[in-house]
C-alpha positions in Angstrom: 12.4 -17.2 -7.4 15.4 -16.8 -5.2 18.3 -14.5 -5.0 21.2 -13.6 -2.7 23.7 -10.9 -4.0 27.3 -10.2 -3.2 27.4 -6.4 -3.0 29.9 -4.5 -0.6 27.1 -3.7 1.4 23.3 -3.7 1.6 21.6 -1.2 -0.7 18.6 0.7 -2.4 18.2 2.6 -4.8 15.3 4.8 -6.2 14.8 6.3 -9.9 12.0 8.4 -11.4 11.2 9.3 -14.9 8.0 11.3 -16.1 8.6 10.4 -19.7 5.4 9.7 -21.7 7.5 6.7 -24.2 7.2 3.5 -22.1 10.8 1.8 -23.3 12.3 5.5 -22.0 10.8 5.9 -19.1 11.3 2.3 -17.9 15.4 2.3 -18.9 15.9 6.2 -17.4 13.9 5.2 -14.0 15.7 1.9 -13.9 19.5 2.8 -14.0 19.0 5.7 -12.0 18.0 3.1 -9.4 20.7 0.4 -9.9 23.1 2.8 -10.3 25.6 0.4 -11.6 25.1 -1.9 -9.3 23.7 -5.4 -9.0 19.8 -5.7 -8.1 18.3 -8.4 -5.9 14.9 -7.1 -6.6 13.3 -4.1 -8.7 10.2 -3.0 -7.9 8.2 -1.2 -10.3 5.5 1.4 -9.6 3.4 3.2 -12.4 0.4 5.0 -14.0 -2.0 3.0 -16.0 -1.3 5.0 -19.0 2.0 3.4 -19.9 2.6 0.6 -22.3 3.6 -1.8 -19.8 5.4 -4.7 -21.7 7.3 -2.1 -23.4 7.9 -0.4 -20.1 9.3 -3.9 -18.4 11.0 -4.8 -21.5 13.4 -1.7 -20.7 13.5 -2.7 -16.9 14.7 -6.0 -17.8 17.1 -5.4 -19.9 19.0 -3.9 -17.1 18.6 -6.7 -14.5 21.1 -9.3 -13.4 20.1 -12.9 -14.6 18.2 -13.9 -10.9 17.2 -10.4 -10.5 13.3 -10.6 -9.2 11.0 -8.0 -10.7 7.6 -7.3 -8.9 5.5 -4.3 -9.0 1.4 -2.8 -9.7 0.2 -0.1 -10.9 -0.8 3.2 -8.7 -2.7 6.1 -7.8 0.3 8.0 -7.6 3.8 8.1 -6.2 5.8 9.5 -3.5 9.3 9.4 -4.3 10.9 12.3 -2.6 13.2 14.7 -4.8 12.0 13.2 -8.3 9.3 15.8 -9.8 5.8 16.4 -9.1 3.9 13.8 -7.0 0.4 14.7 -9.3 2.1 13.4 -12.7 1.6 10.0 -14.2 5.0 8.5 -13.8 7.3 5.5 -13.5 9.5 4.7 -10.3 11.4 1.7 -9.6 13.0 0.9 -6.3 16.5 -1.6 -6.4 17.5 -3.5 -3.6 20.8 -5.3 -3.5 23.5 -6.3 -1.0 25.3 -8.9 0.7 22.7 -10.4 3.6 19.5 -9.8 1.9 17.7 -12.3 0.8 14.6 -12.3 -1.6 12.2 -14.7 -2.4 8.8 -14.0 -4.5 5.7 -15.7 -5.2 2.2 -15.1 -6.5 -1.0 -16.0 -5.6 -3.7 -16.0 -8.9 -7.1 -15.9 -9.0 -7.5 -14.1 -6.2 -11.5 -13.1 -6.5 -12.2 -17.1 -6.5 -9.9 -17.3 -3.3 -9.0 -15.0 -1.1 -7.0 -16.6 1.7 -5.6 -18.8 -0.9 -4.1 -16.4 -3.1 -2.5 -14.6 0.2 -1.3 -18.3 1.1 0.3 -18.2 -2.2 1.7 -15.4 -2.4 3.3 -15.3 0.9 4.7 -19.3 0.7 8.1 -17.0 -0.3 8.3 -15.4 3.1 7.8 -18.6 5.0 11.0 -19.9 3.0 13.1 -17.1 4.2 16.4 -17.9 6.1 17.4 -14.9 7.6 17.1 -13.8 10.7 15.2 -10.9 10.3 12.4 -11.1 7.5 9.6 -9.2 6.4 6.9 -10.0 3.8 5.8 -7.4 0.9 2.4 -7.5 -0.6 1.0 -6.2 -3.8 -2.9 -6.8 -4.5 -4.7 -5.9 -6.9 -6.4 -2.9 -5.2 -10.2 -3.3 -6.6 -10.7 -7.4 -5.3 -12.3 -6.0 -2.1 -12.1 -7.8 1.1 -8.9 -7.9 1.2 -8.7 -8.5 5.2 -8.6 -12.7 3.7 -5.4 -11.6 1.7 -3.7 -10.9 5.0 -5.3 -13.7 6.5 -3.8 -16.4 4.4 -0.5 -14.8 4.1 -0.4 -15.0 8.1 -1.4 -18.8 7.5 1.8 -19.3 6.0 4.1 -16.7 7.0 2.8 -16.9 10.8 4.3 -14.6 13.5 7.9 -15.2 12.1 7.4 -11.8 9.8 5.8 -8.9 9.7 3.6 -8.1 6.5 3.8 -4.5 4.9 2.4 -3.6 1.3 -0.5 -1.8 -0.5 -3.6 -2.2 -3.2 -2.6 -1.4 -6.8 -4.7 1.3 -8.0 -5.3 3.1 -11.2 -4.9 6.0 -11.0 -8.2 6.9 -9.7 -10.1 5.8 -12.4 -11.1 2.2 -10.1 -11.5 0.1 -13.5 -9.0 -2.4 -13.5 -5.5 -2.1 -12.0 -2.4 -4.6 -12.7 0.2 -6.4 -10.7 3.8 -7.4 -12.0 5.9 -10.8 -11.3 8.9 -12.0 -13.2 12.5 -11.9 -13.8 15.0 -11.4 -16.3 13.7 -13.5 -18.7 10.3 -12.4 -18.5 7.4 -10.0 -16.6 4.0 -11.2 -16.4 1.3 -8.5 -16.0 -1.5 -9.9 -14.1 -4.3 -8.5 -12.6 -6.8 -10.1 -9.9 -3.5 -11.3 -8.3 -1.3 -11.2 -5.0 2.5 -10.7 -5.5 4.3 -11.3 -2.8 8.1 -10.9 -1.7 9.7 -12.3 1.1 12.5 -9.7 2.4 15.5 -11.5 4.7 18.4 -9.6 6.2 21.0 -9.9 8.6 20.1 -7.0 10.0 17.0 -5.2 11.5 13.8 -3.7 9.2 11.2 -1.7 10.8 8.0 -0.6 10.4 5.8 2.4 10.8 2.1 3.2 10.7 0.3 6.0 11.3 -3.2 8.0 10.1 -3.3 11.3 11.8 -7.5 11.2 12.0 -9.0 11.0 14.9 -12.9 10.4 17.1 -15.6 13.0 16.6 -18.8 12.1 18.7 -20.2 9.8 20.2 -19.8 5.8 19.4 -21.7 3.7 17.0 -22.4 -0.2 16.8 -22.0 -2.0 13.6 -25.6 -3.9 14.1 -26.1 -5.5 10.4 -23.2 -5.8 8.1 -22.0 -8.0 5.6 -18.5 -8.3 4.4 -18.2 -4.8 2.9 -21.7 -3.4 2.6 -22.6 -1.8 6.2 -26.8 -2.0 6.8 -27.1 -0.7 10.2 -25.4 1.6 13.0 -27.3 1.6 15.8 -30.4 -0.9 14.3 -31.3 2.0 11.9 -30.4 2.3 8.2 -26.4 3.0 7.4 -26.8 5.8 5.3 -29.3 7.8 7.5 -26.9 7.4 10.6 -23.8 8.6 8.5 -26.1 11.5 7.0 -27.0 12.5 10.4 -23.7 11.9 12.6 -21.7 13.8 9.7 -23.9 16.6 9.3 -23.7 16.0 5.2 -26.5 17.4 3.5 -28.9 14.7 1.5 -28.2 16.4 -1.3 -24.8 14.4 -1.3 -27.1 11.6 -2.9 -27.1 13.2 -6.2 -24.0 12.2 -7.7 -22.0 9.5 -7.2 -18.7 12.4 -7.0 -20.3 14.6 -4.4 -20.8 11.6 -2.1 -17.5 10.4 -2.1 -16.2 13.4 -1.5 -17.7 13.8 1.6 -17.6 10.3 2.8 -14.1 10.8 1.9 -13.6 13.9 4.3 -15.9 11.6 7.1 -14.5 8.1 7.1 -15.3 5.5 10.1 -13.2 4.4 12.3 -13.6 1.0 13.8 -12.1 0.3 17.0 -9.4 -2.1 17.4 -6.6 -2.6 20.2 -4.0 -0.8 18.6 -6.3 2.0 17.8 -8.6 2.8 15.1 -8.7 1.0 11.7 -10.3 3.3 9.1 -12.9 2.5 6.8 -14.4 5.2 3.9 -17.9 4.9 2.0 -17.2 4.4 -1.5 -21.2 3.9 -2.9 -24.6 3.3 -1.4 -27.5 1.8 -1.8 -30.4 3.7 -2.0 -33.3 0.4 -1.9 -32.0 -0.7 1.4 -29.7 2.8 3.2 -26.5 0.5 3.2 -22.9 1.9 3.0 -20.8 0.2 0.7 -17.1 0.1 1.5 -14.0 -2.0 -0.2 -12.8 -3.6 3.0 -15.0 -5.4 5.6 -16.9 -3.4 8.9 -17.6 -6.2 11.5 -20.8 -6.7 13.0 -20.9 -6.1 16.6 -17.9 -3.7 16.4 -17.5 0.0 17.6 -17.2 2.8 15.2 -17.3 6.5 15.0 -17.1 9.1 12.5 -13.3 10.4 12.5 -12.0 14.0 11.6 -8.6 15.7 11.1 -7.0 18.9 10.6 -4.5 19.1 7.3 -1.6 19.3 9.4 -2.5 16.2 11.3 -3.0 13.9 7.9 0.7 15.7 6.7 2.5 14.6 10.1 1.2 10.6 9.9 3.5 10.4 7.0 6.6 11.9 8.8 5.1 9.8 12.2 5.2 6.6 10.3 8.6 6.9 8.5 10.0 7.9 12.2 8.6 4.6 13.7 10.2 2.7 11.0 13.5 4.0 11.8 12.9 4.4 15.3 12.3 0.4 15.2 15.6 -0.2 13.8 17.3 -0.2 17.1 19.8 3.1 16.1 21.3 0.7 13.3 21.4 3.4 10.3 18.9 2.6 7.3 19.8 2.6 4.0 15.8 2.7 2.3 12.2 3.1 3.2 9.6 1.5 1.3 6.2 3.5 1.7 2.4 2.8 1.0 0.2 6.0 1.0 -3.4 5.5 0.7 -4.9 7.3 -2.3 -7.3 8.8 -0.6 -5.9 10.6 2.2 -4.2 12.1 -1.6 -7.6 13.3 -2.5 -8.0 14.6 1.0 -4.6 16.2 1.0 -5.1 17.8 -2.3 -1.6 19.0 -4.3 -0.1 21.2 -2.0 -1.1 19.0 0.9 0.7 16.1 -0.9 3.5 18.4 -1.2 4.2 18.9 1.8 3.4 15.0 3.5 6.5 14.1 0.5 8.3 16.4 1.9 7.8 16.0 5.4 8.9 12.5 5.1 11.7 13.1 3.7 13.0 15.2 6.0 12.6 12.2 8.4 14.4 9.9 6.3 17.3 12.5 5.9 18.4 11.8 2.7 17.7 8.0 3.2 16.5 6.3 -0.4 12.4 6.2 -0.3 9.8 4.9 -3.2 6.0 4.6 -2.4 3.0 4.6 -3.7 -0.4 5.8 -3.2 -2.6 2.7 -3.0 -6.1 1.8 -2.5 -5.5 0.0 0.9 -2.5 -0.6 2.5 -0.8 -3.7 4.3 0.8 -3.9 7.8 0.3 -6.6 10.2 3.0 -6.4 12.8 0.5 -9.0 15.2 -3.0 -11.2 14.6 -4.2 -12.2 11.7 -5.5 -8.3 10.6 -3.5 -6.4 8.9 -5.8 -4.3 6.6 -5.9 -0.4 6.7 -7.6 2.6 4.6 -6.4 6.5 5.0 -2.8 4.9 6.8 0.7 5.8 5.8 2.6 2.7 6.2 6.7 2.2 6.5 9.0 -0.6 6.0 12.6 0.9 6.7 15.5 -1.7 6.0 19.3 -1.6 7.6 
């Protein structure tokens, strides 16, 4: 799917409803975003609650005949000025405007095929013809090992655009979570998929990305791992090393909730030459001590325990939105698209959240924003990596 618009000048939009009928909530969040103008793409985040045929039924109606439609499902939003951040709710972003170029695809399947769902997904990106381009992913945010994703989207889209994006999530509840591709005429709503949306523009986008954890201690080695489950740190079981470096009491092993709250509050970070990529515990198991995580810890590689300060986790948001903009090159933006990791909502807790919303909008000064929080978040600016956990992550457009 393809579109080019001929608006007076590039454009986004954001619109927010909390109500709990589908069909209303879908039309009210939808024209708020268009505004009256004519969509190249909608994006559509929201809770798992809704009716979600109903729900796209209404977005369509309002869309322009090559309109693309895309979206997943969340863990939350963060759409500043539109209500409270904790509520199950529907936001769409619009994007419209003469020299912007969009172009979607989706990869299915993805749990058979990893890499070749990314591949899929990102073919749109590689057909771009714009000078400046940028590629959005959606996953579905429980496949796991996601790292492949970015892998074969960079097999396609190469070094010629930056990748930006996040895991759908469900609110929490990590069951099943859903991913939306269509137009006009119709919206599927998949799930075990990659969407993907290939952004061109005749002028500049940037990106931002930024955690605001940082080293405690003294460094670890990843000796046995595999994909996602973590056996050793320094040739002795996982767990026992976490236990010990974190100073969480054993009794942690309990229940399942205690555990993740304080793996949670103690995530890993692995090193890597831009910095650290986080990592969190989500499970373990107690016949061999392993740490299970969603996303993959390399064998061989450096870790240690990371820590921050509420203040510090509030400011990555506003840091990441500022190095989007920053990246522009002083051209004015006219919307930031954010991914939030669900987690670092957990971690943040209501008021925390709060305040990271509003933080970030301050930096964007009035700028259009819609984000989500997702269960891993995309942005690969170089290499083939571009997986993260507990990151804030900006993609500001001119």
């Amino acid at each position: 799917m393809d579109h080019q618009t001929e608006q007076p000048a590039r454009w986004m939009g954001t619109g927010y409803s909390q109500n709990p009928d589908p069909a209303a909530a879908g039309s009210a969040a939808t024209a708020q975003a268009i505004a009256g103008r004519s969509p190249a793409l909608l994006i559509v985040y929201c809770a798992v609650r809704y009716d979600f045929e109903r729900l796209l039924d209404a977005v369509r109606a309002q869309a322009d005949a090559n309109t693309v439609i895309v979206g997943c499902t969340t863990a939350g939003h963060l759409t500043p000025g539109y209500g409270d951040p904790a509520e199950e709710s529907v936001v769409v972003a619009a994007l419209g405007g003469p020299g912007l170029e969009v172009r979607a695809a989706v990869g299915r399947n993805a749990s058979t095929g990893r890499q070749e769902a990314g591949a899929s997904a990102a073919t749109g990106v590689a057909a771009l013809t714009k000078s400046h381009r940028a590629g959005l992913l959606l996953c579905d945010g429980l496949l796991g090992e996601e790292n492949e994703v970015v892998r074969g989207a960079y097999s396609v889209a190469s070094a010629l655009a930056p990748l930006v994006g996040g895991c759908a999530g469900d609110d929490m509840r990590l069951r099943l979570t859903h991913q939306f591709f269509g137009d006009r005429n119709g919206v599927e709503v998949l799930t075990d998929a990659v969407v993907g949306v290939g952004l061109g523009s005749d002028a500049e986008f940037g990106i931002g990305i930024a955690h605001g954890w940082h080293k405690r201690g003294e460094p670890m080695i990843v000796t046995r791992s595999e994909k996602g489950r973590l056996y050793e740190l320094d040739s002795a079981p996982a767990l026992d090393v976490f236990l010990t470096r974190t100073g969480i009491d054993r009794s942690v092993l309990e229940s399942p909730e205690a555990f993740q709250a304080a793996a949670f509050a103690n995530p890993l970070g692995l090193s890597r030459r831009t910095g650290e990529d986080i990592r969190i515990a989500h499970s373990w198991d107690p016949d061999d001590g392993s740490l299970l995580f969603l996303a993959d810890t390399p064998q061989g590689a450096l870790a240690w325990v990371m820590s921050a300060e509420e203040d510090s986790v509030v400011d990555a948001g506003a840091m990441s939105c500022r190095q989007a903009i920053d990246a522009l090159g002083g051209a004015e933006p006219v919307g930031v698209l954010a991914f939030d990791c669900g987690v670092r909502k957990a971690v943040l807790g209501p008021d925390g959240v709060e305040r990271e919303i509003a933080a970030m909008g301050r930096v964007a000064s009035g700028v259009p924003m819609a984000g989500f929080y997702s269960y891993g978040e995309f942005a690969r600016t170089r290499g083939a990596r571009g997986l993260h956990r507990l990151t804030v992550v900006t993609l500001a457009m001119a």
